[in-house]
N, C-alpha and C positions, 0 to 999 in steps of 0.2 A: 548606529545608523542603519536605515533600513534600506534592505537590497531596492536596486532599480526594476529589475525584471524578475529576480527568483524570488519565490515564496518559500512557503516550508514544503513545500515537494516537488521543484522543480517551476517550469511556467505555467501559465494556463489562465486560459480565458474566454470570452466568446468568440468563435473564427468570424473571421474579417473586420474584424474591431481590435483595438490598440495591437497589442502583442502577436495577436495571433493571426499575421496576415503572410501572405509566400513573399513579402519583401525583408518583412524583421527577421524569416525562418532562412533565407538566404542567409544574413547577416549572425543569426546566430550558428548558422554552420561554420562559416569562414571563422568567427568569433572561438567558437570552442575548436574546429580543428588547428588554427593558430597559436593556440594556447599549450594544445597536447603535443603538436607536432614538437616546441620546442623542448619539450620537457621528455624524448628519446629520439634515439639516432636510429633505430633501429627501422626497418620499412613501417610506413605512415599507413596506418589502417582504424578505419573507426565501420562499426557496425551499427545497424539502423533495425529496429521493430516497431512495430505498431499495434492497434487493437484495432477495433472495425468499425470505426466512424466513417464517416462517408468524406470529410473533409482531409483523412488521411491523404487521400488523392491527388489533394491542393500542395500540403503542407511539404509531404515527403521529399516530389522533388525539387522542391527550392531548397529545402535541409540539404539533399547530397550535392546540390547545384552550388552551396557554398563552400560546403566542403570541398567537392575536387578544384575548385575555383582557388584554394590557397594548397593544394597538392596531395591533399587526402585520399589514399584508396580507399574507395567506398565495399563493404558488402549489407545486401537486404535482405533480412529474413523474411518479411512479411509478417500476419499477425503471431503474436508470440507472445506471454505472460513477460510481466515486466523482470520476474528474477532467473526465468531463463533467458533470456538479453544479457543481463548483470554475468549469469555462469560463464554464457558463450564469449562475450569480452574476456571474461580471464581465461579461458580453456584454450581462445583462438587466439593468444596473446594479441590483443589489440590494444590501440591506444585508447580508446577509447568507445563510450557505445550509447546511444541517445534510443529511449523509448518515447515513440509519440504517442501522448494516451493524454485524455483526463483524467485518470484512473475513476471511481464513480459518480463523475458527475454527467448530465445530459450530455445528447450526441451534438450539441448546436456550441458546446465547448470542446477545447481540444488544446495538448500544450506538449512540453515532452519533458523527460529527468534524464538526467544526464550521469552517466557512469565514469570512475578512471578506472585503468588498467586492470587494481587489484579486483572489478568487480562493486565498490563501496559508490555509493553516493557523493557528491563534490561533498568541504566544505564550504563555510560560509568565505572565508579567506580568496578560495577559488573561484568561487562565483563571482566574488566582488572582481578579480584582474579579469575574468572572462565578458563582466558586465564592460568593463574601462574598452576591452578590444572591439565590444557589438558597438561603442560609441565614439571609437578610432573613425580616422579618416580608409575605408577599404581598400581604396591603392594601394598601404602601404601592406595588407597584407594579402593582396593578388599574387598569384606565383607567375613564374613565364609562360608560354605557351607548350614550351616541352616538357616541363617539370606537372604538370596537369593530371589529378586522377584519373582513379578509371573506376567501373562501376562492374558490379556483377553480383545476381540473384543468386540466392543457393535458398532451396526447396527444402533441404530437412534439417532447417532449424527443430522443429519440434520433435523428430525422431532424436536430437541431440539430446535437446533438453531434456525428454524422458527417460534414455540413458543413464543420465547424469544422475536425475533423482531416485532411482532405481538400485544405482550402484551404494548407494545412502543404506540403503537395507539390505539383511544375508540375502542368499541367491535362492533359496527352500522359499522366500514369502510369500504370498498368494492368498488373494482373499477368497476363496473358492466357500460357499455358504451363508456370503454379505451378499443382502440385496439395497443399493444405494442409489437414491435419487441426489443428483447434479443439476443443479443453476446454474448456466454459464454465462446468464447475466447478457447472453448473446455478444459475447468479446471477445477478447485476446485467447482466452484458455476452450473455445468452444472445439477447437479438435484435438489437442494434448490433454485435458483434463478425459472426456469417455475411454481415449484412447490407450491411456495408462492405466485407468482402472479395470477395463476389459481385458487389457493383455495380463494383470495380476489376476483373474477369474474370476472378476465381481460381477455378479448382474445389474447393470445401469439401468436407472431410468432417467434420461436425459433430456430437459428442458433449457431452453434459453440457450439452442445450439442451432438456430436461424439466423444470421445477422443479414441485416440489407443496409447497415450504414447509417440507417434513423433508430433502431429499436436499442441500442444499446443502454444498460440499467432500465427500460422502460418499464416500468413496475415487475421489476425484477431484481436478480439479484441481490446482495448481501446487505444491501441500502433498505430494499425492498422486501422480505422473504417469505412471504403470507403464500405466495406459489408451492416454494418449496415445502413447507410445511405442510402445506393441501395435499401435495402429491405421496409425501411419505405417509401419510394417514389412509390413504386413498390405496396405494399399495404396497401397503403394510412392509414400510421397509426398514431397517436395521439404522438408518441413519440417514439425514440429509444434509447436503454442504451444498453452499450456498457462496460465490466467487462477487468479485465485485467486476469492472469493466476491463483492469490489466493484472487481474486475478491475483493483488498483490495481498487483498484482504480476505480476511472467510469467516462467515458467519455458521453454525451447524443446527438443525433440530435432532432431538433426539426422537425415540418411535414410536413416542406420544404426541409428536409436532409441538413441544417446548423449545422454545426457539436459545439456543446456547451460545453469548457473545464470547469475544475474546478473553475475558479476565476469566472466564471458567476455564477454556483449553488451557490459555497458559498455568493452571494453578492445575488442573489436571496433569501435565506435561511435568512441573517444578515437580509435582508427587513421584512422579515414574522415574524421574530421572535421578533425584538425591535418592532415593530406593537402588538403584542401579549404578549410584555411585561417577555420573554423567555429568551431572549438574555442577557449572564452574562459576565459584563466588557466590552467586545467588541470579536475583530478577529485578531488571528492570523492568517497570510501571511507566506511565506518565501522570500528571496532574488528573489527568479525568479518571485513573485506575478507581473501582471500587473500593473503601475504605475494605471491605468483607475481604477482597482478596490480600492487600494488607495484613489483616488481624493473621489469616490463616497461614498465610507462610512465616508470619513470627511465631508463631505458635508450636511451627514445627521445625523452628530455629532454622530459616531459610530467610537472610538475608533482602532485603526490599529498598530501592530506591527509586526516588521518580522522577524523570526528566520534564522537559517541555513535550507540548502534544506534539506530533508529526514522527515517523517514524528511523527519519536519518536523527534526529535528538536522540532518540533510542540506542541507534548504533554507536553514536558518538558515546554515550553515557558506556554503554558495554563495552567497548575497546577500552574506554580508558580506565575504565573499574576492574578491567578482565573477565569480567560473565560472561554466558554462553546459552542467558536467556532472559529474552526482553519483549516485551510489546504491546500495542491498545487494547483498550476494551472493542473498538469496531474493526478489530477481528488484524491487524497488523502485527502479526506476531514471526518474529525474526529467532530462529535456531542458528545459533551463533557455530554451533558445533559442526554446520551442514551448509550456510547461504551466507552472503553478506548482505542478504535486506529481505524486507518482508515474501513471501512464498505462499499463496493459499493451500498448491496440487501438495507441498513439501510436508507444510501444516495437517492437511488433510491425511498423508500416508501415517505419519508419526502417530494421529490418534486410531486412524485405523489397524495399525501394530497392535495395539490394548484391546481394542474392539474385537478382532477376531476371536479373541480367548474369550470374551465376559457375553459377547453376544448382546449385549444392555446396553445403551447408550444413553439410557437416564440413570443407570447406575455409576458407569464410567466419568458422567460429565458433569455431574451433580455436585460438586467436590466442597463449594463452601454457601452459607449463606449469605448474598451477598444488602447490603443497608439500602433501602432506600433511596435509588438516585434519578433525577427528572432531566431530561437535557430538551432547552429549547433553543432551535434553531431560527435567529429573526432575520430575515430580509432587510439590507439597509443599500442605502444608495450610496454613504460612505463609513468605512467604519472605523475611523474617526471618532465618528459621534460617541464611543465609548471614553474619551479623553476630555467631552465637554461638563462642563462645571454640574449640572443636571442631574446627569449621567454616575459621576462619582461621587454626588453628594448619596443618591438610590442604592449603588452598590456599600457605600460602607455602612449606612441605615438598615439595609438588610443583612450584614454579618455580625453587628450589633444583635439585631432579632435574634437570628441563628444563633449566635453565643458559641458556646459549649455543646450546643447541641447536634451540630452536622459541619457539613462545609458549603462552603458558595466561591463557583467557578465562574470570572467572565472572560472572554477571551475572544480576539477577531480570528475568522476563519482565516487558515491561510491558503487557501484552495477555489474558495466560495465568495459573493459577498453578503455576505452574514454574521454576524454577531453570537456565537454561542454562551449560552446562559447555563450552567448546570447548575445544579442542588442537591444535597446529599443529607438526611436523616431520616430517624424514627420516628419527627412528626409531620405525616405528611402535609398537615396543615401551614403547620409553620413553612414548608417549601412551595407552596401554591403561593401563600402569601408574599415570603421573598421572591419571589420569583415573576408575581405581577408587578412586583414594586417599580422592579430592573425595567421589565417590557414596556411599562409606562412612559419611564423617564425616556425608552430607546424613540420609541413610536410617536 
């Protein structure tokens, strides 16, 4: 049965339409700090980040206005990358810790994910008793008037956060001879992403570290990366990384401006680390992983499996397998050994550990070929329409075509409303063709 309000990464929608209005975000405050508050006796504390929509403004305090409303002490970091949220929940023993983001979607949406104690992502389970609470009668979960939070700002979340990721690597590191161009996608990570990489000795060149509230992903960012690639070409730089809006994703060029997704770093990252003797069980993929990355890590007898797309599926499959490394091809990739959920700044130092030595980052990231794969994105009003008789007579007509020859992915956005369509082989024809077939039947 499918959730009422959570998707596959938490909420999210257009602000001031169904979900995302300061009434439901009241209710989902009171909702989940009622939920966590029972689940410890210990002082009631949930922590709040955000990235730099302009509708944060709206949202925010009706989020903490539900929370002290059922007895939650409140603290606010302000904007923050979404897995330094997740660290500081566990580092500041809290119960809890909700980032408000779309992660990359437009500024004119906005939703929040929601954290427990250890840091991880709810499950499905948890959402479901948290959904039952947001659609309780709220009397019954008002606290008295004496029993009421309190609220209070602290300013150096991101000096924490950097800390934190820092202590990850010896104390000798330093990129002193990297010159690195940064996307921050004008979001959450636009003062902790320059700020770390300068304080390791890199020379930055820093884009998409303006926000005004409306520019967020605006042809930018890891969605977007044609920026970033312009700027490393343009000043000749060693590498570019590319954030998405709560910096939870990273896309990279190398210093050709070859634009490098997720399944290369991860299969770059599997090399370094089974070499190193790091690497636990093997890697987590999901559905959309390139078959190439696949082939290559069996090949080097590195274990492979694939979960659902979204990147708590990911977590899930790693916890329960025991690996200690997992993640998408649009740049989600979770080091099990260091975060409990995806990390771009985290993502980004691990490959720059490699990079200092080789100096190449089309040598370093180049690691497999990857097949042929086309992913279209359709706009639908409901996406449903994947379930209608039409709809699935198109999809299994075209994995028929396809045969033996590739694969064919459909799948509704769980973030978006759109339809994702992918296709996977060596002839490209045969995947225009499937792949018009599908758009037909959608359209």
């Amino acid at each position: 049965m499918r959730n009422k309000y959570f998707g596959t990464d938490g909420i999210r929608g257009t602000v001031n339409k169904g979900n995302i209005t300061g009434e439901k975000f009241f209710k989902f405050g009171l909702a989940s700090g009622t939920y966590f508050k029972n689940q410890k006796k210990r002082k009631q504390i949930a922590i709040i980040a955000k990235d730099t929509r302009l509708s944060g403004y709206t949202l925010e305090p009706a989020l903490v206005s539900g929370l002290v409303s059922g007895g939650m002490h409140v603290f606010t970091l302000g904007p923050l990358p979404t897995n330094g949220l997740a660290m500081l929940t566990k580092s500041m023993k809290a119960n809890m810790g909700i980032m408000i983001t779309a992660s990359h979607n437009p500024y004119y949406d906005n939703g929040l994910k929601l954290f427990g104690p250890d840091g991880l992502k709810l499950s499905d389970k948890i959402e479901k008793k948290i959904e039952r609470l947001i659609d309780a009668k709220n009397t019954k979960q008002l606290t008295n008037p004496k029993s009421l939070g309190r609220v209070k700002r602290l300013e150096d979340g991101n000096d924490k956060y950097i800390n934190i990721l820092k202590e990850n690597f010896p104390k000798n590191f330093n990129l002193k001879g990297l010159k690195i161009v940064l996307d921050c996608a004008h979001g959450a990570c636009y003062k902790a992403a320059p700020k770390l990489l300068k304080d390791l000795g890199a020379k930055v060149i820093a884009i998409g570290v303006n926000p005004n509230g409306l520019n967020i992903n605006y042809k930018c960012g890891s969605t977007q990366p044609k920026k970033m690639k312009l700027a490393v070409k343009k000043h000749k730089a060693h590498l570019g990384i590319s954030f998405d809006g709560d910096a939870d994703r990273i896309i990279m060029s190398d210093e050709n401006g070859k634009i490098v997704n997720g399944d290369q770093i991860i299969a770059m990252i599997a090399k370094r680390w089974k070499l190193k003797k790091i690497l636990k069980g093997g890697v987590i993929g999901t559905l959309m992983s390139n078959y190439g990355l696949e082939k290559f890590l069996k090949n080097r007898k590195i274990r492979f499996y694939r979960s659902k797309v979204g990147d708590r599926y990911v977590k899930e499959k790693m916890k329960k397998m025991n690996f200690n490394l997992g993640g998408e091809q649009s740049g989600h990739i979770i080091l099990g050994k260091f975060a409990t959920t995806g990390d771009g700044l985290l993502v980004a130092l691990e490959v720059l550990f490699s990079l200092r030595k080789i100096k190449k980052a089309s040598k370093l990231l180049n690691v497999f070929k990857p097949l042929p794969q086309v992913l279209e994105n359709i706009v639908v009003k409901d996406k449903e329409i994947i379930n209608k008789t039409k709809c699935k007579e198109a999809i299994i007509k075209s994995k028929r075509l396809m045969g033996s020859n590739g694969r064919i992915l459909v799948r509704k956005s769980g973030t978006e409303p759109k339809i994702r369509v992918m296709a996977e082989s060596h002839d490209r024809i045969l995947i225009t063709k499937c792949i018009k077939l599908i758009k037909r039947s959608i359209k």
